[in-house]
C-alpha positions, 0 to 999 in steps of 0.5 A: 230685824230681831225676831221677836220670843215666842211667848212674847209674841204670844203676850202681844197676840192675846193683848191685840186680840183682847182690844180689839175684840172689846174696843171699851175695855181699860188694860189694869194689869200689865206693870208686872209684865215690864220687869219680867227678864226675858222682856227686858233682855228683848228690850235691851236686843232691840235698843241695841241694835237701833245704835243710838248715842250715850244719853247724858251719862255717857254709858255705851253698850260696850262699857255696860257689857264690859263690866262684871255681870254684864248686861244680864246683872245690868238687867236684873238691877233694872228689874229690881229697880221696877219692881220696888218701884224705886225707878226714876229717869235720868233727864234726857240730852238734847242734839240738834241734828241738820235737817235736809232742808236746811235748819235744825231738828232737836233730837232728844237722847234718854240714857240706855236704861230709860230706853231700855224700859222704854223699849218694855214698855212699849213692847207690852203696850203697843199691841193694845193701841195697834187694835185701835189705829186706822189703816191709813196710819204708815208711820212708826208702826210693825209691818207698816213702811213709808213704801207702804204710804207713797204707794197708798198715795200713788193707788188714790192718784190713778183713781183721779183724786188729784186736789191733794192737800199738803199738811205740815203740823208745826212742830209736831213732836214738840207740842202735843199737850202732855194732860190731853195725850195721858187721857188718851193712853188712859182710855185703854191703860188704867193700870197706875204704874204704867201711867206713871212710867209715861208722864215721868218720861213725858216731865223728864227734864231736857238737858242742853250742851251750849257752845261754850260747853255747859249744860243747860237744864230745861223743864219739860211741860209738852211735847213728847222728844223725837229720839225717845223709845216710846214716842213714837207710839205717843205721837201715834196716840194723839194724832189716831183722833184724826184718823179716827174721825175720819172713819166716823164722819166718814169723810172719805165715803162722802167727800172722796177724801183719802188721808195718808198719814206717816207719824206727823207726814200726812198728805189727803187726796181729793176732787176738789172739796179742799178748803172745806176738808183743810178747814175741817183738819184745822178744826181738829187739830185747834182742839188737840192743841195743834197748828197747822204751819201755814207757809208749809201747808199748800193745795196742789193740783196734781195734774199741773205740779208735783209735791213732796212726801217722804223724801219723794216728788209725787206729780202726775205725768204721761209715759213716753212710751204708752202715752198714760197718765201715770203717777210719777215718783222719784227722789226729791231734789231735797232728797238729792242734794242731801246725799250730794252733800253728805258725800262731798263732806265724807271726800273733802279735803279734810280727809286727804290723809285718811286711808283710802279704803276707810274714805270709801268705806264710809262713803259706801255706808252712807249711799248704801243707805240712801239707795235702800231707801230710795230704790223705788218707784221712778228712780232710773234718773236719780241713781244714774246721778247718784252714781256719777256723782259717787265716781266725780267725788272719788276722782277728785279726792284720789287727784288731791291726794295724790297731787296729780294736776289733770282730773285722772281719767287715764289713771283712774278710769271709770270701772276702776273705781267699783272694780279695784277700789270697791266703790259701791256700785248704784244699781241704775235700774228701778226695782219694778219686780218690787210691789209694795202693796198697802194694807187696807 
């Protein structure tokens, strides 16, 4: 994680600290703030470091820092640009990338400039929308985790608050009305330019790649692309009207109804009251705009089955041992099988002739970063899994190229793999020593 500059750090204190201490008050000079250098380079660092893909341009990090000036030239045209206020985005590029569950999920890519400025932007205006937001809000936020969330969820869980309600938004990221999220950001931010840099950003047109190769330009009248810098913090905007009321009508107090939001991800935890607070949710979001997806919204008794919350099987269960209930929390078999078949892909046939150290490098990187996320709460069972499926697919793709005709047990036994190969080894054990704790 990039440490953020002292007078940056600085900058965001006294802006958080302004809008919280006066929750009326409208933010009307920060424009100049965006092009100053030592913000624009943070932007670039933090950009950067996120290794995205090439927007429609096809510019890489490596071929702006390959020409002469470097980025420091590249970010003084940037600021040059913004300052004359000649700034225009370039459309944004559409992928569509597989989801887990099967299906596809569009994925909007600015070119590394807008990002960049988006990235400035952001920095500069996050810290005013921060005073504002609730802290049952986990998604996309500094110091805020999806830990941080599913542990929320566990803490109302043991208070007995089992009627949880499951809400899943339809399409979240690609409806929000673009008029009704501006007159949001303009409840705090007044200043025109900054304005203006968001609904260009907003309108910016999507370009799509067909299958016969070319490009199909779309316009843009809502939503707000998942993949952009900045929206993130937009999505956050929108949906804090939910949170907020809460808070107002103070439903958790009178109904015993906790939300636990993580961007559009939310789950609300009850005793009972269920169809009078889910009618409640959909009346909030009629008028924002939104719908809840009907076939993915469901009620659970918690008692009597589990649910799904980011990427986790929540449902409560007694210990063998102590014979309590306990909120039970592992990876979900959705979770599960994605990386079952990530690795499968990485070990198949196809790469019989790549190198073996750059098969196991990959694969290493890929479960690295599944276990760094799913490490947590009841996962004993899971990574075991995990682990002998690493050693089954390792075997199997070291048998094809070899050609040996049995599976290779007595050539490649188990240690073999971790030990000579570098395989990396699953920790098996569930990290209890860990505590997250929730803010709030």
């Amino acid at each position: 994680m990039l440490k953020t500059p002292d007078n940056i750090r600085e900058l965001q204190r006294k802006l958080y600290r302004k809008a919280k201490q006066e929750k009326e008050y409208r933010f009307y000079l920060l424009y100049d703030k965006i092009y100053r250098l030592d913000i624009l380079n943070h932007a670039y660092r933090l950009v950067k470091a996120n290794k995205g893909a090439p927007g429609i341009d096809g510019e890489t990090f490596g071929s702006i820092e390959e020409r002469e000036g470097g980025a420091e030239k590249y970010l003084e045209e940037i600021a040059g640009a913004l300052k004359r206020k000649d700034y225009k985005p370039q459309a944004v590029r559409r992928v569509n990338i597989p989801k887990p569950a099967g299906g596809k999920r569009p994925l909007g890519i600015p070119v590394i400039k807008d990002r960049v400025v988006q990235m400035a932007v952001k920095i500069v205006i996050e810290p005013i929308f921060e005073a504002d937001f609730q802290e049952n809000s986990y998604g996309f936020r500094p110091k805020r985790s999806a830990h941080q969330a599913v542990e929320d969820v566990r803490n109302h869980l043991l208070k007995g608050k089992t009627d949880v309600i499951d809400a899943d938004i339809s399409k979240y990221f690609d409806t929000i009305p673009h008029d009704r999220l501006m007159q949001l950001v303009a409840k705090r931010i007044v200043d025109k330019q900054i304005l203006k840099l968001i609904k260009m950003w907003l309108k910016a047109p999507i370009v799509e790649e067909r299958e016969d190769g070319k490009k199909e330009y779309k316009g843009n009248d809502k939503g707000t692309p998942q993949g952009g810098v900045i929206s993130p913090l937009l999505a956050n905007i929108y949906l804090n009207v939910l949170d907020t009321l809460w808070v107002v009508k103070k439903v958790q107090e009178r109904l015993g109804a906790r939300l636990v939001r993580y961007a559009d991800d939310s789950v609300v935890l009850c005793r009972g009251n269920t169809d009078r607070i889910l009618t409640g949710i959909k009346r909030v979001l009629d008028d924002l705009g939104l719908t809840l997806n009907e076939e993915k919204t469901r009620i659970v008794d918690a008692r009597q089955e589990s649910f799904d919350f980011l990427g986790f099987s929540i449902g409560m269960k007694r210990g063998l041992r102590t014979g309590k209930i306990y909120p039970h929390t592992e990876p979900s078999k959705k979770a599960l099988k994605h990386i079952r078949s990530e690795i499968k892909q990485l070990t198949t046939e196809r790469y019989s002739a790549t190198p073996t150290e750059v098969v196991i490098r990959r694969v290493n990187e890929v479960a690295r970063g599944w276990v760094g996320y799913f490490r947590f709460g009841n996962c004993t069972k899971t990574m075991s899994a995990l682990k002998g499926y690493l050693v089954y697919r390792m075997r199997i793709y070291l048998r094809r190229k070899h050609h040996y005709r049995s599976f290779g047990c007595k050539k490649y036994p188990y240690r073999y793999y971790f030990d000579s190969l570098g395989l990396y080894e699953v920790p098996t054990k569930a990290p209890w020593t860990q505590s997250v704790k929730a803010p709030g």
